[in-house]
C-alpha positions, 0 to 999 in steps of 0.5 A: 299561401294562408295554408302555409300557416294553419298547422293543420295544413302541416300534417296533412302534407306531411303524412307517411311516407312523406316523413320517410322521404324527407329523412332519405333525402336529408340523408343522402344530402348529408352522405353526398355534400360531406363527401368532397367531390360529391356535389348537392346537384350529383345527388339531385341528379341521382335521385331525379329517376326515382321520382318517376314513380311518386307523387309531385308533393313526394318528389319536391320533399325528396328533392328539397330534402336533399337540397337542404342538407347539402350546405352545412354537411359540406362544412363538415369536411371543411371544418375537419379536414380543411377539404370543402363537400362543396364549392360553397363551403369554401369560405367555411374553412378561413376560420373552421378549419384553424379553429379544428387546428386549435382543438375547437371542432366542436365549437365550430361545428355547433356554429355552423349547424346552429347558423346553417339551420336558422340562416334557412329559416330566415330565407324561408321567411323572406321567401314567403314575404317577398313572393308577391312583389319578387318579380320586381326585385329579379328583374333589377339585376342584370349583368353590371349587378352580376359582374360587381358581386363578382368584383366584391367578392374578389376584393377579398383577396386584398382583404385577406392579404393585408400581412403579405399583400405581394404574396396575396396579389401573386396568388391572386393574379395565378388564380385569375390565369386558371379561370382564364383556361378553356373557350372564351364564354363570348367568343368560344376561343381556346385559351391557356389549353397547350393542345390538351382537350380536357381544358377546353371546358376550363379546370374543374373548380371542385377538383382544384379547390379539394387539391389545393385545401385537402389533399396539400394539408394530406401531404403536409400532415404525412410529412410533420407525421402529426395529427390535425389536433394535439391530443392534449389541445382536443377539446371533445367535450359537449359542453365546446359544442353547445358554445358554438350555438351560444357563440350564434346568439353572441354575435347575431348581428353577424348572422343576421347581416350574413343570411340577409346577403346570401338571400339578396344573391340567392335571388340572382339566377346563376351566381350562386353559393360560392359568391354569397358565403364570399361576401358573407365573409368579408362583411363579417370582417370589414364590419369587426373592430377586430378583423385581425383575428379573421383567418386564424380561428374566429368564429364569427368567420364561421357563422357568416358563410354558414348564414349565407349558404342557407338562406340563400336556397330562400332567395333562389326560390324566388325566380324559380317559382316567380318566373320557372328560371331556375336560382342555382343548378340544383333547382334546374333539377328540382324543376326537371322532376316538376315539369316530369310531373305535367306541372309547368314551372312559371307564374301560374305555378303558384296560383295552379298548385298552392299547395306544392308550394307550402309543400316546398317551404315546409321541406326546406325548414324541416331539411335544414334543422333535421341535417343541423340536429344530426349534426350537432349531436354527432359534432363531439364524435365528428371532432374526433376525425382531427386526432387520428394519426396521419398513417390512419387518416391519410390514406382514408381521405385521400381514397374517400376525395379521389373516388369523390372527384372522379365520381363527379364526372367520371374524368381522369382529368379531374384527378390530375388536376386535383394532384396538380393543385395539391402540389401546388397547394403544399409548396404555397403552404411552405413558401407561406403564400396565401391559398385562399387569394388563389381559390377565390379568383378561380372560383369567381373570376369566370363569372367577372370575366363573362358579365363584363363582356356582355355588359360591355355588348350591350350597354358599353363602359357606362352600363356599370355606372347608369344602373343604380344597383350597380353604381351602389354596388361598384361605390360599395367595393372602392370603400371596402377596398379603401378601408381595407388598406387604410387599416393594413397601413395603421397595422403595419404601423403599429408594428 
């Protein structure tokens, strides 16, 4: 790995048409994680067949390339129109999208990028330390540690709904029922589904989470029939953009304490980026002196999920190259056009292919600051998505999200599942109910309900309590939970 710092090293690897790969692949990332509906593995997916035909060095930067450009495009959208790319940028929209609402696109969308594009750095650099003792720290998590990441990141219902916490634990609670559709994953019964065979696989989070954020906010704008941003609260000048990477530099704490997180989770095989940017967010604001502020525009609420979403691509190297055990779905893909390329994913990776490695690690930095460049030079011209008029930009994003969602799969289900949510998104939205409890437990409630009854297989009610990551991990969370109500009460108190 010594090559890895000899900058002759660098542009041998990175001779044409290297560059062109790179700048395709960033690309069509940026294209795919903006689009809602359009996934970051769809477009691995759609690249895969055009890497028959390139070297393994051309595939990897393609691939990578693609990768390390979907978190922060996903945002984009989040940020501008309340609607995630991918599930997740999810926690991108508690404080980017208010911040859009108040004039402050800019501002955020700088923050983003800025963190986005050092958040991968950081990764990077972890990924490059831990590499020869990485082995250790996967194999120190199994499902009692998987099931309390989950658990941690639902206790960010409570967190979120400390001004209405009835209302936060009904959504909540409905939120849980949804992720309780479809086969049992222990048992394989069918649960909730009422005869319709499209819910045995469950409801598509991606579709719901578009319903329920971008289309509800659609329908709410069409009937104020006002622009996301009052022309005379837009803010469009690049002067509110570079603030936003200012605003990184000013709470660096947050960002550092965010991208360690998100690589600690990266690292986990199959938790992926919707638990770490989760997490991310709740630390950001269980750590704040002034976590009143979370939700209704704070900045800090932006750069802790963005952290987390990059530098967890770092972590979730580590068992793919360590142990060919893929960290997310799109490095199944990424290890798909490996093994098409006769190299064989797993611990003789690194010793037999060293190069494919500084290869790989040099992408995913260049990746994440090329797609952060483009966006923060767009980000004043982005902005302007927010005072277009609803008789523009409805029609316009509703077609974009629907073509978007059945494109995922190519389901019809999938579109009456996002129509669905988004009716009931708007009627939350006027009855003032929190969505974002809802979000949450359908998004992590599926992990938590199957890492509890393979925990409960294999070690019983003490498996949660004798390994010590776990028990960490569960003291963890009855402090976050304790704290948090303790501060509600002083509040309501104060009030």
């Amino acid at each position: 790995m010594q090559e890895l710092f000899h900058l002759t090293a660098f542009f041998e690897y990175f001779q044409w048409p290297a560059p062109l790969y790179l700048l395709v692949g960033v690309s069509l990332g940026m294209l795919f994680g903006i689009l809602p509906g359009l996934s970051g593995g769809m477009c691995l997916a759609l690249l895969l067949p055009l890497t028959y035909s390139l070297s393994a060095e051309h595939a990897v930067i393609l691939l990578i390339g693609a990768m390390g450009s979907v978190a922060f495009s996903g945002s984009i959208s989040a940020i501008l129109i309340n609607a995630p790319g991918t599930g997740q940028s999810a926690a991108t929209c508690f404080d980017g999208y208010p911040l859009a609402r108040q004039g402050r696109a800019g501002y955020a969308l700088g923050a983003a990028g800025t963190s986005s594009a050092l958040g991968a750095i950081f990764g990077t650099i972890v990924l490059v330390l831990v590499l020869p003792v990485g082995r250790y720290l996967v194999l120190a998590f199994s499902f009692p540690e998987y099931f309390m990441m989950a658990m941690a990141g639902l206790s960010v219902i409570i967190i979120v709904s400390q001004q209405a916490i009835l209302k936060g634990f009904t959504a909540g609670i409905l939120g849980l029922v949804f992720s309780s559709v479809g086969s049992d994953p222990i048992t394989g019964a069918v649960r909730f589904t009422f005869g319709v065979d499209y819910l045995w696989d469950g409801i598509n989070t991606i579709a719901a989470l578009i319903g329920l954020f971008a289309l509800a906010e659609l329908v709410d704008l069409f009937v104020r029939k006002e622009a996301i941003t009052r022309r005379e609260m837009f803010e469009g000048r690049l002067t509110d953009v570079f603030a936003g990477v200012k605003a990184v530099f000013k709470h660096f704490g947050v960002f550092l304490q965010a991208s360690i997180i998100g690589t600690v989770i990266g690292l986990i095989p199959g938790v992926g980026g919707s638990v770490a940017n989760f997490i991310a967010y709740i630390a950001a604001r269980q750590t704040s002196k002034e976590s009143h502020k979370f939700g209704q525009g704070d900045i800090r609420g932006v750069i802790a999920p963005e952290a987390a979403n990059d530098a967890k691509d770092g972590g979730a190297l580590i068992p793919t190259l360590i142990f060919g055990i893929p960290g997310s779905v799109m490095m199944v893909i990424v290890l798909a056009s490996l093994i098409l390329h006769g190299i064989t994913p797993g611990p003789r990776l690194m010793l037999d292919h060293p190069s494919l490695i500084v290869v790989l690690i040099y992408t995913l930095v260049l990746s994440n600051i090329l797609c952060s460049s483009i966006g923060l030079l767009a980000a004043r011209y982005l902005s302007r998505v927010t005072i277009l008029s609803p008789g523009v930009l409805v029609p316009a994003v509703l077609t974009i999200a629907v073509i978007g969602i059945y494109a995922m799969r190519g389901i019809h289900g999938d579109i009456i599942t996002a129509l669905g949510f988004a009716a009931l998104g708007y009627v939350m939205k006027r009855l003032d109910y929190p969505r974002i409890p809802l979000i949450i437990a359908l998004m992590l409630g599926g992990l938590a309900q199957k890492t509890f009854h393979q925990t409960m297989i294999l070690w019983g009610i003490k498996g949660f309590f004798l390994r010590p990551i776990s028990l960490g991990m569960f003291v963890f969370i009855v402090l976050l939970v304790t704290i948090s109500l303790i501060k509600g009460q002083k509040a309501g108190d104060a009030a």
